[in-house]
C-alpha positions as CSV (number, residue, x, y, z in Angstrom):
1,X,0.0,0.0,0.0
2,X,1.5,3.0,-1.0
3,X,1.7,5.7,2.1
4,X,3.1,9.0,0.8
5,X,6.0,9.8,3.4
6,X,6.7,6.4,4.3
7,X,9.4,5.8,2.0
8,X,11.5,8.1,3.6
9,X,10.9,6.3,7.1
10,X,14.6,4.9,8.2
11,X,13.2,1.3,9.0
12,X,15.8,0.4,11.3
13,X,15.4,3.4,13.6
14,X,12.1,3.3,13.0
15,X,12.7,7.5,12.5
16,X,9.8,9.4,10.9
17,X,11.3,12.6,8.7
18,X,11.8,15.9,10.0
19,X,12.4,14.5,13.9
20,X,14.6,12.9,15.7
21,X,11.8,11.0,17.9
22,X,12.4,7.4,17.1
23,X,9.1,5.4,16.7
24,X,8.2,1.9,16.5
25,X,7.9,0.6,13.1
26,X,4.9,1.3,11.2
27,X,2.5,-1.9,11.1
28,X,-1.0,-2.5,9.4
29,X,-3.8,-1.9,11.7
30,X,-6.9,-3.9,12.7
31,X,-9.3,-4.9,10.1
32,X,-11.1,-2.1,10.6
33,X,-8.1,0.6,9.8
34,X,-7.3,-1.5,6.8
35,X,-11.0,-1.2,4.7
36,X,-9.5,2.1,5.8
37,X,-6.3,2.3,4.2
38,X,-4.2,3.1,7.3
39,X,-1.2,1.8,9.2
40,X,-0.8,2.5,12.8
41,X,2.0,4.4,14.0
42,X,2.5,3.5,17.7
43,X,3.7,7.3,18.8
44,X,3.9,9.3,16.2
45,X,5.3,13.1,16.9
46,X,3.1,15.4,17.9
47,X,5.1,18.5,16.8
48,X,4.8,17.4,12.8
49,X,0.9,16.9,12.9
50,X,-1.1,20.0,11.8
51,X,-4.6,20.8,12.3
52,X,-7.4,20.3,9.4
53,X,-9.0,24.0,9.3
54,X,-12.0,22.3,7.5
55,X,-13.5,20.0,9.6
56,X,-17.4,19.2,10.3
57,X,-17.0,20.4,14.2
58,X,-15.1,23.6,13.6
59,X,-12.2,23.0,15.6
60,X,-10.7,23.2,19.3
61,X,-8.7,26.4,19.3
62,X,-10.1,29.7,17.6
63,X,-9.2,29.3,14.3
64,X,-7.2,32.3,13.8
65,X,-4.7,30.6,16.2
66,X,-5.5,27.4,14.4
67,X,-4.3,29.2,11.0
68,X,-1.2,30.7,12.8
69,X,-0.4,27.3,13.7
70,X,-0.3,25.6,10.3
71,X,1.3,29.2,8.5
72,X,3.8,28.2,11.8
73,X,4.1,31.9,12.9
74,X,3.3,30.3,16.0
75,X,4.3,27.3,17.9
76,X,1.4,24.5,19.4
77,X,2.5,25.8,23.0
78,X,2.4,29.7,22.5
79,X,-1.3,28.5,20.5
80,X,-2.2,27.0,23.5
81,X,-1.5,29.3,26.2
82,X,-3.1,32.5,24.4
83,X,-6.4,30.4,24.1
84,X,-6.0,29.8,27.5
85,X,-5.5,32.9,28.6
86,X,-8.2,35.0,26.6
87,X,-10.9,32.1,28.3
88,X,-14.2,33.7,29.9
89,X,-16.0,32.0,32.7
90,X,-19.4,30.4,31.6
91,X,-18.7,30.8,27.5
92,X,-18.7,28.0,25.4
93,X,-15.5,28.3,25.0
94,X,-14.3,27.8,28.5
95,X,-16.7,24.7,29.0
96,X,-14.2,23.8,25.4
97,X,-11.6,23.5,27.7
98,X,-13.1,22.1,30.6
99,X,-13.9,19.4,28.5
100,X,-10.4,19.0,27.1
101,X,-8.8,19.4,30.6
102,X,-11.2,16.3,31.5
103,X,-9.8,14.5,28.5
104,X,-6.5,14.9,29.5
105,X,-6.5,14.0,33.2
106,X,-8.1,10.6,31.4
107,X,-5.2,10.2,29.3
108,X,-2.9,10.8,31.8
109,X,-4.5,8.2,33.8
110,X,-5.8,5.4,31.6
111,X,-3.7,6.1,28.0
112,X,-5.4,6.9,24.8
113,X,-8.2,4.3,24.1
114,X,-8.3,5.5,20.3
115,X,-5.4,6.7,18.4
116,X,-6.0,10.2,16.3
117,X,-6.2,9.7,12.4
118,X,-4.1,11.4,10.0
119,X,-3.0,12.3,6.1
120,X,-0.5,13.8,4.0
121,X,-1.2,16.9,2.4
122,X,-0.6,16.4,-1.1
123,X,0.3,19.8,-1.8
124,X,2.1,21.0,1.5
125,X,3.5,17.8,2.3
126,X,2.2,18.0,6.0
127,X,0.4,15.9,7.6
128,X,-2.5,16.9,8.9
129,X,-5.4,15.8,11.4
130,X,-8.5,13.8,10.2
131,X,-10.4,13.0,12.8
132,X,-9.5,12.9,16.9
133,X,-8.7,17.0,17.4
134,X,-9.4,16.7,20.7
135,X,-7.3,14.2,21.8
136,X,-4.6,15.8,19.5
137,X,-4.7,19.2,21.5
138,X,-5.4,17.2,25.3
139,X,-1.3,15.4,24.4
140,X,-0.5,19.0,23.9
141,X,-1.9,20.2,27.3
142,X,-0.2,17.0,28.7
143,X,3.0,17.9,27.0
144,X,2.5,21.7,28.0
145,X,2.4,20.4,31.8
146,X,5.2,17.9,32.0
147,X,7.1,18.6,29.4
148,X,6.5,14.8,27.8
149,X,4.4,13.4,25.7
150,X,6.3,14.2,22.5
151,X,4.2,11.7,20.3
152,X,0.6,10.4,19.5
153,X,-0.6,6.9,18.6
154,X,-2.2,7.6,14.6
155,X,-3.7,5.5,11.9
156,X,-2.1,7.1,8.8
157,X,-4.2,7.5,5.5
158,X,-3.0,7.9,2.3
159,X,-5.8,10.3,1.6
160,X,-8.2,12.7,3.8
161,X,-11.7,10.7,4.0
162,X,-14.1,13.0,5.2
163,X,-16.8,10.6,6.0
164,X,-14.6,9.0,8.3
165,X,-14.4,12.2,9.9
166,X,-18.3,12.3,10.1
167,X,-18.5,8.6,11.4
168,X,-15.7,9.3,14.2
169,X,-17.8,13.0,15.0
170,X,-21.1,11.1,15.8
171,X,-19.7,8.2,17.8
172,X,-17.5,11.4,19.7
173,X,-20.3,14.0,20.5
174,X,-23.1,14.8,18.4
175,X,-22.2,17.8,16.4
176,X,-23.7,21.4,16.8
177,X,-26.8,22.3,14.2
178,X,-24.1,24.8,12.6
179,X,-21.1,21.5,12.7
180,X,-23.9,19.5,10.9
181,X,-24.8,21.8,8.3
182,X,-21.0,21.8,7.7
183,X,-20.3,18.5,7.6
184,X,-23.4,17.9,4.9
185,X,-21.6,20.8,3.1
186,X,-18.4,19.1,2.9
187,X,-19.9,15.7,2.4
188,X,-21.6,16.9,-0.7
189,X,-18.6,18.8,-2.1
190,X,-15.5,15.9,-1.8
191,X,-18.5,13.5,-3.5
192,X,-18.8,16.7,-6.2
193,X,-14.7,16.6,-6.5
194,X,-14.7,20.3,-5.0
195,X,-11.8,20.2,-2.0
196,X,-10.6,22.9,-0.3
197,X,-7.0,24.8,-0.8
198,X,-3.8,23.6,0.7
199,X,-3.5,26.9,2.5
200,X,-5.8,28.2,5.2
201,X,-8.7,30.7,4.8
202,X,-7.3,33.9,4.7
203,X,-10.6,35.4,6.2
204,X,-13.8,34.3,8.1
205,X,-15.6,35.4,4.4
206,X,-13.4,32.4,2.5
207,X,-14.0,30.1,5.3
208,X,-17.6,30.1,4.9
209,X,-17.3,30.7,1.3
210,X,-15.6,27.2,0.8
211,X,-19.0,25.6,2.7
212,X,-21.3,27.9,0.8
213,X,-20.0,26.3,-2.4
214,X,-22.7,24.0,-1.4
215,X,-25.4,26.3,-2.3
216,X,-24.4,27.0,-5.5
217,X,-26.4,25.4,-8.7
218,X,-24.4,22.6,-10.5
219,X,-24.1,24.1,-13.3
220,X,-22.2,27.3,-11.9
221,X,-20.1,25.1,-9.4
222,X,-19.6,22.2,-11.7
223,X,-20.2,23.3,-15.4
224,X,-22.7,21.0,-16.0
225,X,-26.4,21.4,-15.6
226,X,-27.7,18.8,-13.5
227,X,-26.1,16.5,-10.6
228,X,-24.8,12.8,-11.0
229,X,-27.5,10.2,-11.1
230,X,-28.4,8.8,-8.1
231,X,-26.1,11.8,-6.0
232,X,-28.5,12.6,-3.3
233,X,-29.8,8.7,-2.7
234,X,-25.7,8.4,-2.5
235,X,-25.0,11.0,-0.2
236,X,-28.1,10.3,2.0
237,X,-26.7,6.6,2.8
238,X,-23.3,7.8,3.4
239,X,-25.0,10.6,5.9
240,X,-27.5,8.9,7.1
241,X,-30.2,11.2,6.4
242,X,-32.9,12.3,4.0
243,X,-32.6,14.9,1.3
244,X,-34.7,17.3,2.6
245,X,-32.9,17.4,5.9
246,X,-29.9,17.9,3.8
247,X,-30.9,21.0,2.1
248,X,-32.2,22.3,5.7
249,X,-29.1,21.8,6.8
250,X,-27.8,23.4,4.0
251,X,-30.2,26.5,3.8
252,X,-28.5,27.6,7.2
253,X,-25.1,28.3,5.9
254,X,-26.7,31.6,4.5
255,X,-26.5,32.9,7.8
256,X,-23.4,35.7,8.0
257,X,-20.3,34.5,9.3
258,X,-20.2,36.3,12.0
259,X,-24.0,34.7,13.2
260,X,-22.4,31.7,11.9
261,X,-19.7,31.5,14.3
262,X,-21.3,32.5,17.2
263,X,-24.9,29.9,16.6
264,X,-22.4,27.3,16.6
265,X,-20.5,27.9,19.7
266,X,-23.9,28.4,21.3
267,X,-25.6,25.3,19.8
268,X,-28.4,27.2,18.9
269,X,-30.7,24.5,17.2
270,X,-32.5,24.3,13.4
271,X,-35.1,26.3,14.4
272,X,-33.6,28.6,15.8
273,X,-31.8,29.4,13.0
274,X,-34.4,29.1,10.5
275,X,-36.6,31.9,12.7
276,X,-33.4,33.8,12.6
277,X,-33.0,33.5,8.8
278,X,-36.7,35.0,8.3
279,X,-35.4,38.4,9.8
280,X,-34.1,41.3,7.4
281,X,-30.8,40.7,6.6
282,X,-29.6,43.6,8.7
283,X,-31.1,42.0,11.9
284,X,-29.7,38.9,11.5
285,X,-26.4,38.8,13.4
286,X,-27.9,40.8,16.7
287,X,-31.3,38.4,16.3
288,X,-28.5,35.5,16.9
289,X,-26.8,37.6,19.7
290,X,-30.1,38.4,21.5
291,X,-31.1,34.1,20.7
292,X,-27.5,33.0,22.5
293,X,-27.6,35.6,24.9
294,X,-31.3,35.5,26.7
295,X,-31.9,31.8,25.4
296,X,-35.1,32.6,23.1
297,X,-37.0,30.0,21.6
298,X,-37.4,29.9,17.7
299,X,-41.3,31.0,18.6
300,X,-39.8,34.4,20.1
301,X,-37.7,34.6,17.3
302,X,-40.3,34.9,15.3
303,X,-42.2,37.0,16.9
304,X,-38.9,39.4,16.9
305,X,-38.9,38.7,13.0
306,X,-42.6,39.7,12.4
307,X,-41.8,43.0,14.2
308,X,-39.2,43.9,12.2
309,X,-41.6,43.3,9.1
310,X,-43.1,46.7,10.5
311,X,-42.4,49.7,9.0
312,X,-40.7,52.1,11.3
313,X,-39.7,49.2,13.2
314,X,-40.8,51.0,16.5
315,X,-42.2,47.7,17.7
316,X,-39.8,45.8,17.7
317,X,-37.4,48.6,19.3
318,X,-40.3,48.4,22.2
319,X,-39.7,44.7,22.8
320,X,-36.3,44.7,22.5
321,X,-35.8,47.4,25.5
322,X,-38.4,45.0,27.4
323,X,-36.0,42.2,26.7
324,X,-33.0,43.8,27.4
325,X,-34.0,45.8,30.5
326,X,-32.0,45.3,33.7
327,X,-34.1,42.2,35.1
328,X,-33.2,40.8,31.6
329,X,-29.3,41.7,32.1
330,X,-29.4,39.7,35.1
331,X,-31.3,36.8,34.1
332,X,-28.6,36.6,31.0
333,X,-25.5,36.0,32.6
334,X,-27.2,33.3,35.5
335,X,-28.0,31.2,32.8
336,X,-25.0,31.7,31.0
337,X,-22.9,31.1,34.0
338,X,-25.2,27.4,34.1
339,X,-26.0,25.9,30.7
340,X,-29.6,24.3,30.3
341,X,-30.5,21.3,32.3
342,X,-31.3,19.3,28.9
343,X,-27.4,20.6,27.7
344,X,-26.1,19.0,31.0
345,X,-28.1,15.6,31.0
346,X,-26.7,15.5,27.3
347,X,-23.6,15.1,28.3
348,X,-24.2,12.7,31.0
349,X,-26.0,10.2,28.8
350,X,-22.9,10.9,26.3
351,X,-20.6,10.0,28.5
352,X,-21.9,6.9,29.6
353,X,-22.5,5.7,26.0
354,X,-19.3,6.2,25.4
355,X,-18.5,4.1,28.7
356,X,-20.7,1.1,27.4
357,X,-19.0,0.9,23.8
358,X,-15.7,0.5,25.4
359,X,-17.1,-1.6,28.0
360,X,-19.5,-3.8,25.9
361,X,-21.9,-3.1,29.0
362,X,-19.9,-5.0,31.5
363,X,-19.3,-2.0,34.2
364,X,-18.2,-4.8,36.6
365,X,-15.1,-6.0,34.8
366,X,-14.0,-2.3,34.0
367,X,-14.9,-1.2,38.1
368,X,-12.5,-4.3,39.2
369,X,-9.5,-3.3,36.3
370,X,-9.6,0.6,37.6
371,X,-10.1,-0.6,41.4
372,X,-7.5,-3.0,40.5
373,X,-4.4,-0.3,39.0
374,X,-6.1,3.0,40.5
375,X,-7.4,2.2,43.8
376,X,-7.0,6.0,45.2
377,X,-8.6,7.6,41.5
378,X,-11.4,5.1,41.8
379,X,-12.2,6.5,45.3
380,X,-12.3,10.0,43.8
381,X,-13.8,8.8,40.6
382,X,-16.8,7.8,42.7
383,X,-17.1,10.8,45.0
384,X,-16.8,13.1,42.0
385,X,-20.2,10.7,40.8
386,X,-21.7,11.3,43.9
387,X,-21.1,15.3,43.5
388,X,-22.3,15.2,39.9
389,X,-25.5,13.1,41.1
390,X,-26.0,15.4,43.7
391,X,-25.7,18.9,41.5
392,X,-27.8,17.2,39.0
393,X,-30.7,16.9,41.3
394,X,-30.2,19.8,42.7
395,X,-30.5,21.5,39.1
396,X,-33.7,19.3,38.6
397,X,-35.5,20.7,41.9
398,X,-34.3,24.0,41.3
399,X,-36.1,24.0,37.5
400,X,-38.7,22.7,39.0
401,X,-39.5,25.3,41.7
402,X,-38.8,28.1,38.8
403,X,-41.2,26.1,37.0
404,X,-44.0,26.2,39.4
405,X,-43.1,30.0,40.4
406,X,-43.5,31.4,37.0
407,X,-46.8,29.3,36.7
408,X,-47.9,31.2,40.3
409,X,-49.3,34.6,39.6
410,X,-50.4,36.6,42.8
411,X,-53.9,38.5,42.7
412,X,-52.6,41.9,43.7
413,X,-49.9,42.0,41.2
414,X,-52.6,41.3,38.7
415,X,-54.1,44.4,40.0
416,X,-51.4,46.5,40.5
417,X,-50.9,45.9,36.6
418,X,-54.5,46.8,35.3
419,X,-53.5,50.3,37.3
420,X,-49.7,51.1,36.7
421,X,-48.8,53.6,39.3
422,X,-51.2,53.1,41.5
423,X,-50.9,51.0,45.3
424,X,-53.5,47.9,45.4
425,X,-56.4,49.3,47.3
426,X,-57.1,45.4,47.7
């Protein structure tokens, strides 16, 4: 199988080019990595693996640090620690790295249970990440720490498969309502033949505009006037869905980049979107900072979106200073500060899922193994359970009481409302 950069491995040394690190010799994976067309490297180095700047989740790191990575006006490290220190309390990026800290203290303890994939860049020559970007950056947090961790287990392609990409993203996490519409965007362009540029976007306008490609006719992206036969029964099996949910997904990616990018760090959800979409143009990025910042529901959204249909649009100035007023301001940043109880039990019912495909559903044989090798992390394993049982509830009663208070409306304050400025003479 020919691997491009392999015939410049040194086989006794086992050295890959461009580092000293010595490796074990390449071998041919499982059965499954080889319907792949991939080898296994058993620590490959990290420092020689870029990140893929088009991918279906959008990336770890911001991706103008991202970009200054792969141009390599910056190392991984110095990428790294300005992310880090730029982090806000209670924004989805900080919960990013929460999650990658988590990931990290796992490796540390247990190893890596999957190795990243990877590819050679046929026009740079780099290799670059496929699918596993999180693990990539938690061995750099690891090596940040300790100073170690100089390589990565990898399954080597010898070309970039994007729907391995998808099939890895869904087993992972599922993917944001912005990552899907991106990942049926690139789907649908690598079947088309359309790939994107060795070098990175130069703006946030060609980023999108690489994705957008999707929404073009086939006859100005391709030349030709009508698709392949049989493209969308095709691409539907490969992604698992139906053809109108494809071109919903789709339809969102006429959102500005700048909604764009902030929808998907906030998982705002289809119809969300769609409700911000029916908005004038104009209105569309603040309608998608009001939607991540107070939490509306597409129906509000809507109702927003009528308003601006007005002329004058003094109506919908009216109920955007009701939204906005200080009880608002306050509201905002408690539930900012604590994502939605759905969001958490999400990732709960993720992470066991995850637990059970390693485990095959025998918990018992993976609680003896841990108890086994990590007696002491097994005690804190369990009391950080207990915790996370305990807040859980806690959340539960708490949404449940706000519940049952908003549902509660006093008499006099009915009154007092039917008079404004006057006391209850009740």
């Amino acid at each position: 199988m020919d691997i491009p950069g392999l015939e410049d491995l040194d086989v006794e040394s086992g050295r890959l080019p461009g580092t000293s690190i010595e490796t074990h010799y390449l071998r041919q994976a499982s059965k499954e990595h080889e319907d792949e067309g991939g080898f296994i490297a058993s620590e490959y180095p990290l420092v020689v693996i870029e990140p893929d700047f088009y991918q279906g989740r959008g990336g770890v790191l911001p991706r103008n640090l991202a970009f200054e990575v792969i141009r390599k006006t910056i190392t991984h490290l110095e990428a790294l620690e300005a992310w880090i220190d730029g982090l806000v309390e209670g924004t989805p990026e900080h919960e990013e790295y929460l999650r990658l800290v988590s990931l990290k203290e796992s490796i540390r303890s247990v190893g890596l249970l999957h190795p990243v994939h990877i590819y050679m860049d046929a026009e740079t020559k780099a290799f670059r990440l496929l699918a596993g970007e999180r693990r990539y950056w938690a061995f750099w947090l690891l090596r940040m720490e300790t100073g170690e961790y100089e390589t990565i287990p990898a399954v080597i392609h010898a070309e970039p498969s994007r729907f391995l990409q998808i099939t890895e993203n869904e087993e992972v996490e599922p993917l944001s309502t912005v990552g899907r519409a991106r990942q049926v965007a690139i789907a649908y362009l690598e079947m088309l033949g359309v790939f994107p540029a060795a070098d990175p976007p130069a703006s946030d306008e060609e980023y999108w505009g690489f994705y957008r490609q999707a929404l073009l006719g086939p006859e100005e992206l391709l030349g030709q006037k009508r698709l392949p036969d049989n493209f969308w029964p095709q691409l539907g099996d490969r992604l698992g869905m139906h053809r109108v949910s494809m071109l919903g997904f789709l339809g969102l990616l006429r959102l500005p980049e700048a909604g764009l990018h902030r929808a998907d760090k906030w998982r705002l959800n289809q119809s969300q979107i769609e409700a911000i979409l029916a908005a004038p143009e104009d209105l569309q990025e603040r309608f998608v900072d009001l939607a991540t910042a107070h939490l509306l529901p597409a129906p509000e959204i809507k109702r927003m979106a009528r308003l601006a249909a007005i002329p004058g649009r003094a109506a919908l100035e009216a109920a955007l200073r009701e939204l906005e007023n200080p009880r608002g301001e306050e509201h905002k940043y408690k539930r900012r500060q604590r994502p939605p109880i759905e969001v958490q039990m999400t990732k709960v019912l993720g992470t066991f899922r995850a637990v059970q495909k390693v485990t095959g559903g025998d918990f018992r044989s993976l609680a003896r193994l841990i108890v086994a090798n990590k007696p002491k992390e097994a005690g804190d394993l369990c009391n950080q359970l207990e915790s996370a049982a305990v807040a859980l509830r806690a959340e539960l009663e708490s949404a449940a009481k706000e519940t049952e208070e908003a549902s509660t409306v006093p008499e006099d304050s009915e009154a007092g409302s039917n008079y404004p400025g006057q006391g209850s003479n009740l």
